[in-house]
N, C-alpha and C positions, 0 to 999 in steps of 0.2 A: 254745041253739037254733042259732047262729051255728056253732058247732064239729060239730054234731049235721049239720046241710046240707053243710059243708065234706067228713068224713068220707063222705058218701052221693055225692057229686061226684066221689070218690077212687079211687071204685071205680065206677064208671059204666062199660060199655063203650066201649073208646077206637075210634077209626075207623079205616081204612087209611091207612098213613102217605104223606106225602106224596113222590113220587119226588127223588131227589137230584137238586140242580139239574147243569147239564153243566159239566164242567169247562172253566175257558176254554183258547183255541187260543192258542198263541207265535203272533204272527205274524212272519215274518224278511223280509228285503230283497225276496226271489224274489217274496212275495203281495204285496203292496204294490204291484212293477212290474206286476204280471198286469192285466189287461182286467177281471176281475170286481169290481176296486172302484174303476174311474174312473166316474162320472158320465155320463149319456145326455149326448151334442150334441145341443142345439138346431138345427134345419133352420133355415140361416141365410138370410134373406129378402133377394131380389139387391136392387141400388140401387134399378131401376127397381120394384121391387112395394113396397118402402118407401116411394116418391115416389107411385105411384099408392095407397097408402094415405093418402098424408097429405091428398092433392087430393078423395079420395072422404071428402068432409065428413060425409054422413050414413049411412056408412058398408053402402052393399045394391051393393058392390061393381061400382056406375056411376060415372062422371063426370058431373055435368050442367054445363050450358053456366055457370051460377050459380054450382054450386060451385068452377067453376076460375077466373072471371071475377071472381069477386064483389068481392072483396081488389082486383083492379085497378079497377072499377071507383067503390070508395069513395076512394081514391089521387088517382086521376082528378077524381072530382066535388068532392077541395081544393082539386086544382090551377087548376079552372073555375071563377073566380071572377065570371064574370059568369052561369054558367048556361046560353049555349049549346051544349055538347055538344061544344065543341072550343077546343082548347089555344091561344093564340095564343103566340106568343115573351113580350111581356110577361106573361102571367101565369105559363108556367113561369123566367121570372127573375126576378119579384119573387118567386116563393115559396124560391128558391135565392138572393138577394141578401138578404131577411129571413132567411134561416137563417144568413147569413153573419153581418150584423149585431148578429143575437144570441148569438152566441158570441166577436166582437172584445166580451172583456170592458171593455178599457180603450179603445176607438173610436180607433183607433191604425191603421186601416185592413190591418192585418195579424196572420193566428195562429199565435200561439205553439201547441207540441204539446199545449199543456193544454187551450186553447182550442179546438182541432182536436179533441182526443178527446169535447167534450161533443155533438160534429153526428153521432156515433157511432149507429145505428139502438140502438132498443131492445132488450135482453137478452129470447132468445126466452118467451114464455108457460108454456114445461112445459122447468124446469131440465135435468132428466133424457133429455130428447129431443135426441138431435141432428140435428133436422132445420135447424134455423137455424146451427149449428155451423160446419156446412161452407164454407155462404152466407157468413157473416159473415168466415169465417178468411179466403177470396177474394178479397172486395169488400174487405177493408182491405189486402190485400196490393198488389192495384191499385193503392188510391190513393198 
């Protein structure tokens, strides 16, 4: 039965064949240099519209007074540790005299660059972003 189906398959009409695939192209030095196989540029985004992206939090292409303020004003409300609304000298030097005393690991009243490197701001939120990059490579050059 098996061989009987085989033979009836064998002779079956066959369909049109399938076109030859295309031969491949050499490519030589010349295509390579050529404009047709680099890559589209990205429309690179000037500083300032990187900067006004990062400030426009929720992002409908405004600023509002919150989202540029906000970050300073949580800063702020550590710094006030009585809750007035305003800074006096002792409370922004104790928050800068406690930052110092926890980093003299050995209370030696002076820091070593080990010690100095841990008052280092935090490594920014989103690895990939250099928005904090720039900020931080600065502010350490400074000090």
């Amino acid at each position: 039965m098996t061989g009987a189906f085989l033979i009836w398959q064998s002779h079956a009409e066959q369909g049109p064949e399938l076109p030859a695939a295309p031969k491949p192209q050499a490519y030589n030095a010349s295509m390579l240099a050529s404009n047709s196989l680099r890559a589209p540029e990205a429309s690179p985004k000037s500083r300032e519209e990187r900067r006004f992206s990062r400030a426009d939090k929720n992002k409908d292409g405004k600023i509002e007074a919150e989202e540029l303020l906000g970050a300073r004003r949580k800063a702020f409300a550590k710094l006030d540790s009585n809750g007035n609304g305003a800074l006096s000298f002792e409370e922004w030097a104790t928050k800068t005299i406690g930052k110092f005393q926890g980093a003299d690991v050995n209370h030696d009243g002076v820091l070593t660059a080990a010690e100095y490197a841990t008052t280092a701001p935090p490594p920014p939120k989103h690895p990939s972003c250099s928005c904090r990059r720039e900020t931080t490579t600065v502010a350490s050059a400074d000090d």
